[in-house]
Backbone as CSV, one residue per row, in Angstrom:
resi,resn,N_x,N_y,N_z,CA_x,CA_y,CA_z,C_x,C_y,C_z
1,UNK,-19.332,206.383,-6.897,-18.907,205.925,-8.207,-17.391,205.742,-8.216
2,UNK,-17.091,204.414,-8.551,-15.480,203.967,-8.758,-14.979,205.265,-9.711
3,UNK,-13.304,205.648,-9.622,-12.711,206.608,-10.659,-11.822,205.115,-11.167
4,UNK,-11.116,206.016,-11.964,-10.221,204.925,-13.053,-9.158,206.154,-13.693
5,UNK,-7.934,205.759,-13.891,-6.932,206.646,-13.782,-6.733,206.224,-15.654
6,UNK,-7.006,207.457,-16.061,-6.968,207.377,-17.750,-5.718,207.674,-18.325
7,UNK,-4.979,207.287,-19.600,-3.948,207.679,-19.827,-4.184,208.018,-21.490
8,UNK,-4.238,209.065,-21.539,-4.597,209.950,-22.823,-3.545,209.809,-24.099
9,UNK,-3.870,209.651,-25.252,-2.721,208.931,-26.491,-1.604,210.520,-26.474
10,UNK,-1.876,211.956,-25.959,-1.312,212.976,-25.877,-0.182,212.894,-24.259
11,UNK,-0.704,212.008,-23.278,0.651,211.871,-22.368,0.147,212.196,-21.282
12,UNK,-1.334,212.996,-21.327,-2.065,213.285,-19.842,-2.609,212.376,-19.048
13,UNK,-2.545,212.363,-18.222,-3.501,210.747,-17.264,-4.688,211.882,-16.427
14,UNK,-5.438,211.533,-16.029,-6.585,212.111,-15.666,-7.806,211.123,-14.825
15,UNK,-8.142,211.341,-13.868,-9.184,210.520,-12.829,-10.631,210.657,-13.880
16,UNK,-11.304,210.008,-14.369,-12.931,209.495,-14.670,-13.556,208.957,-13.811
17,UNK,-14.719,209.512,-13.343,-15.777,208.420,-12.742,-16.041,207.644,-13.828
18,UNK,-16.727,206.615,-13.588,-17.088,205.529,-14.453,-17.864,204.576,-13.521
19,UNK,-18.525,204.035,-14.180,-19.666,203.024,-13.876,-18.697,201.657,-12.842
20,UNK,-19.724,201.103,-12.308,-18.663,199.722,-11.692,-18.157,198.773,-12.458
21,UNK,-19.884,198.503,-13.504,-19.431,197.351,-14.715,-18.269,197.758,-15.695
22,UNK,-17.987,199.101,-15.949,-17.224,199.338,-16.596,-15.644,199.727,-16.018
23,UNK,-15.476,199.866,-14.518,-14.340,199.694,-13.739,-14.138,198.657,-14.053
24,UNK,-14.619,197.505,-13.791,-14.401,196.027,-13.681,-13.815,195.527,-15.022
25,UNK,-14.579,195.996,-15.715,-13.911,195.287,-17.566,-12.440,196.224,-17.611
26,UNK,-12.394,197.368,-17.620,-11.444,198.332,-17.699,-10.008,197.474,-16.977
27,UNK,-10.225,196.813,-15.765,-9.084,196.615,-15.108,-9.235,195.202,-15.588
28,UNK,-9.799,194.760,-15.725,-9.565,193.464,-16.624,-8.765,193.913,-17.686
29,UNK,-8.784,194.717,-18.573,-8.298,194.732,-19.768,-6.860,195.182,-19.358
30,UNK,-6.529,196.335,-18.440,-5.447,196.494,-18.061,-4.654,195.262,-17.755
31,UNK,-5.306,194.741,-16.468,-4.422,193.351,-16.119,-4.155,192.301,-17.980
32,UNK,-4.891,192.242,-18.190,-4.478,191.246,-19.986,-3.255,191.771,-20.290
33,UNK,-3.417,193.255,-20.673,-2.527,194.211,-21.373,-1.035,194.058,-20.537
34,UNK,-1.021,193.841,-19.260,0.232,194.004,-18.381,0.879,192.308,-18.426
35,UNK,-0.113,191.220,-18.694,0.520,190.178,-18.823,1.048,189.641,-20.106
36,UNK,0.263,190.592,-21.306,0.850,190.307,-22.580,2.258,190.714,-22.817
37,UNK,2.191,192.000,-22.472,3.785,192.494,-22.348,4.719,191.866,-21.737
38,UNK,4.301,191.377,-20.161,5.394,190.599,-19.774,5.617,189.913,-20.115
39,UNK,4.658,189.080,-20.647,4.983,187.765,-21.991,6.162,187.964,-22.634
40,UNK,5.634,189.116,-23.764,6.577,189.442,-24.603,7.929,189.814,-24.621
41,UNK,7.860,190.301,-23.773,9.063,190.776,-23.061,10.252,190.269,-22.814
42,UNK,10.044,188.471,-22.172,10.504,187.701,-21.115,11.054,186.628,-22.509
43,UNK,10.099,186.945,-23.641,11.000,186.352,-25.156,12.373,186.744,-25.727
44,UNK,11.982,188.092,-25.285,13.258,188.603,-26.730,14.369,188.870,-25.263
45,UNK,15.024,188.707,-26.160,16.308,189.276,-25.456,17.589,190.296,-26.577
46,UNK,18.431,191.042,-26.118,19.201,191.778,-26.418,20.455,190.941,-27.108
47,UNK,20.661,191.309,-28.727,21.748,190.748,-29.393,23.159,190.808,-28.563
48,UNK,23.124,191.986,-27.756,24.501,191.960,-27.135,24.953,190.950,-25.907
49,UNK,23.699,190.940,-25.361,23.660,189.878,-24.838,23.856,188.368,-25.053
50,UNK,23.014,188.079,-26.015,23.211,187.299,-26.701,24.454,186.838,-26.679
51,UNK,25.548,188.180,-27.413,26.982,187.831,-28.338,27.511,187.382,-26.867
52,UNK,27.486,187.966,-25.562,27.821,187.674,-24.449,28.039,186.437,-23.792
53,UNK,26.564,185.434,-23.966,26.673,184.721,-23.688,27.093,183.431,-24.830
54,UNK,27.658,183.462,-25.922,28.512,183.273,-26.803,27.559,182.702,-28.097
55,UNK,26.600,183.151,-28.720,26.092,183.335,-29.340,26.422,184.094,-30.095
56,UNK,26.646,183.464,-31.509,27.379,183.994,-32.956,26.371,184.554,-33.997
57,UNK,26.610,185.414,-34.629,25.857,185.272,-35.124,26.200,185.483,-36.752
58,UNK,25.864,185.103,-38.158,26.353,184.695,-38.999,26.331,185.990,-40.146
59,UNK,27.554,186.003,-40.639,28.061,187.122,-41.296,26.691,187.159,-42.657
60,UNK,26.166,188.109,-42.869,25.128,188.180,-44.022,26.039,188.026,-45.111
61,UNK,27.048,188.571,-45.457,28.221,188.373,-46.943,28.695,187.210,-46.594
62,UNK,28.865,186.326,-45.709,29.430,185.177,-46.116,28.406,184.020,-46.809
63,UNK,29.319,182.825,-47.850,28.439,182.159,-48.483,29.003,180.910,-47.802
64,UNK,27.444,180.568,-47.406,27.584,179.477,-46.645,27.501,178.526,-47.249
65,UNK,26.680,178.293,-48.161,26.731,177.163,-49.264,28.017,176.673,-49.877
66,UNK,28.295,177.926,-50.228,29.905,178.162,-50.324,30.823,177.294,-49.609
67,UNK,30.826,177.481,-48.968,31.938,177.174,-47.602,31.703,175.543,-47.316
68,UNK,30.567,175.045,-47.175,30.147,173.613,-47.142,30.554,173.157,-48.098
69,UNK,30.439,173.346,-49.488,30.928,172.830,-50.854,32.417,172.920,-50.539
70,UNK,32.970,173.519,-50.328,34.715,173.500,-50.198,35.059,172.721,-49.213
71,UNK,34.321,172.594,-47.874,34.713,172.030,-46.879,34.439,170.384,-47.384
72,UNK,33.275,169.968,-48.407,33.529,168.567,-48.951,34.296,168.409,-49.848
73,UNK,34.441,169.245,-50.673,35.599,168.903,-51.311,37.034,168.753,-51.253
74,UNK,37.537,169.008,-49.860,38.454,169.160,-49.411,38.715,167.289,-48.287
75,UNK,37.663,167.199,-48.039,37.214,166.322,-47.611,37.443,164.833,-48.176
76,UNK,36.830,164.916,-49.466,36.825,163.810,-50.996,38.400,163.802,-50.930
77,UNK,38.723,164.725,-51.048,39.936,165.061,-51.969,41.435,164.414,-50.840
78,UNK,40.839,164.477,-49.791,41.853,164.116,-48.500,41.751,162.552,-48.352
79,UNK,40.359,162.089,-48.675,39.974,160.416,-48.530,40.662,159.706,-50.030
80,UNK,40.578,160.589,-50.861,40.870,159.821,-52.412,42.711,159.948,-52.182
81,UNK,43.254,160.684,-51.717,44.756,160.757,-51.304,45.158,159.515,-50.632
């Protein structure tokens, strides 16, 4: 009988016999589980990094709406001169 190396939600891992059909699905599900993560993983990346590679990122108190409205009006106001 195949074993299968268990990992308990408390932190213990522990050898099970187990059936073949159920080795087989078991490491199927493992392998899914190990490619979802790397998936996920290989998405996100680290803000500091980020700022590193010069990626800004935008002050939450500043008003940006704000700032566009002044920047045309400054704009108008330079063409009508």
């Amino acid at each position: 009988m195949p074993t299968i190396l268990y990992h308990f939600s408390d932190g213990h891992n522990e050898e099970i016999e187990v059936t073949e059909e159920f080795a087989e699905s078991y490491a199927e599900m493992k392998h899914r589980e190990y490619l979802v993560n790397r998936k996920e993983t290989r998405r996100h990346q680290s803000l500091d990094k980020s700022m590193k590679h010069g990626f800004d990122v935008a002050d939450p108190r500043a008003d940006i709406c704000g700032c566009i409205f002044k920047k045309r009006q400054s704009d108008i106001t330079t063409v009508l001169r």
